[in-house]
C-alpha positions in Angstrom: -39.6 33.0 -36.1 -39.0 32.4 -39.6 -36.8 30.3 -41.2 -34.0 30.4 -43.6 -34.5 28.8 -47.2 -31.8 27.2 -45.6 -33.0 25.7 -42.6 -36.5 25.2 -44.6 -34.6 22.9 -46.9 -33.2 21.0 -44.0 -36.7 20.4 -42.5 -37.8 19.5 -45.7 -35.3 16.7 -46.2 -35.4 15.4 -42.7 -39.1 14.9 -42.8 -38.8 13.0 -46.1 -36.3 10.5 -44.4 -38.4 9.8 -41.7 -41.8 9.5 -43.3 -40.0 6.8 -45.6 -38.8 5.5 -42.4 -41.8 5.1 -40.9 -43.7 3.4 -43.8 -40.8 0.9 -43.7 -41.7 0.2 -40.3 -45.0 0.2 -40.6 -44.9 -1.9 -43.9 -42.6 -4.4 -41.8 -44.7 -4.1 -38.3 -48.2 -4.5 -39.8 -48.4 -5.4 -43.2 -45.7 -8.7 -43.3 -46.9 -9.7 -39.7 -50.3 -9.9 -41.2 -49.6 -11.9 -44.2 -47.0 -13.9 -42.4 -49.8 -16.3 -41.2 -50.0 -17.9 -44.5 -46.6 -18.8 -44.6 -47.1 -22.2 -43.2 -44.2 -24.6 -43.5 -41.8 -25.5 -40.8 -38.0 -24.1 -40.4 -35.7 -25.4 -38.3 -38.9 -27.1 -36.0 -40.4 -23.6 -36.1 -43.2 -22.2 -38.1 -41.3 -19.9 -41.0 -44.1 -17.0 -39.8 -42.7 -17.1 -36.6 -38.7 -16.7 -38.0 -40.4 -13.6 -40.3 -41.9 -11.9 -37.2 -39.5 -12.5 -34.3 -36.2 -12.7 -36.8 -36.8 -10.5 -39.9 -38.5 -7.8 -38.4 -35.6 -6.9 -35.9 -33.0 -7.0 -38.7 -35.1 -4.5 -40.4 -35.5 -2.1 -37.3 -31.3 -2.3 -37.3 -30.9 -1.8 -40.5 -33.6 1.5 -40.2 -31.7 2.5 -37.2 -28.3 2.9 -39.1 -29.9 4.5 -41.7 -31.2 7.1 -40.4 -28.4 7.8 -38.3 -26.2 7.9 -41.2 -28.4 9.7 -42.9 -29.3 12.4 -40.3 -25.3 13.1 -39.8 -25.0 13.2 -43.1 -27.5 16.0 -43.5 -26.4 17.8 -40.8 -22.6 18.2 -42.0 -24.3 19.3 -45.3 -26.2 21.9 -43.5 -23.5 22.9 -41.1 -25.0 21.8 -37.9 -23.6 18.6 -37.2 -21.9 18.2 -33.4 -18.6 18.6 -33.0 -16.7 15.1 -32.0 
């Protein structure tokens, strides 16, 4: 099957959003989890690299979430394949 320059375009754009999306996630997963550790002073009673991993990291995930959904409906009523409400 081959596709449209259309429908390549499409593909194209969609796999750009996610790969940024991904390396968000991983960036926030990995990368601040692992230099978290050194963040060693107390907030609220807590250590702050504890608030950074089990706090920060799932307002980040949201925020990714509506993103992409915003962004994905957004590309599809561009491309004319968004569902019909």
């Amino acid at each position: 099957m081959q596709l449209t320059p259309m429908q390549k375009r499409y593909w194209r754009r969609n796999l750009r959003i996610t790969s940024v999306l991904l390396a968000i996630w991983f960036v926030v997963t990995f990368v601040v989890a692992y230099f978290a550790r050194e963040l060693d002073f107390t907030f609220l009673g807590w250590p702050f690299s504890f608030w950074v991993a089990a706090q920060g990291a799932l307002i980040v995930y949201v925020v990714i979430i509506w993103y992409y959904a915003r962004a994905m409906n957004r590309l599809d009523q561009e491309h004319g394949v968004a569902e019909e409400e």
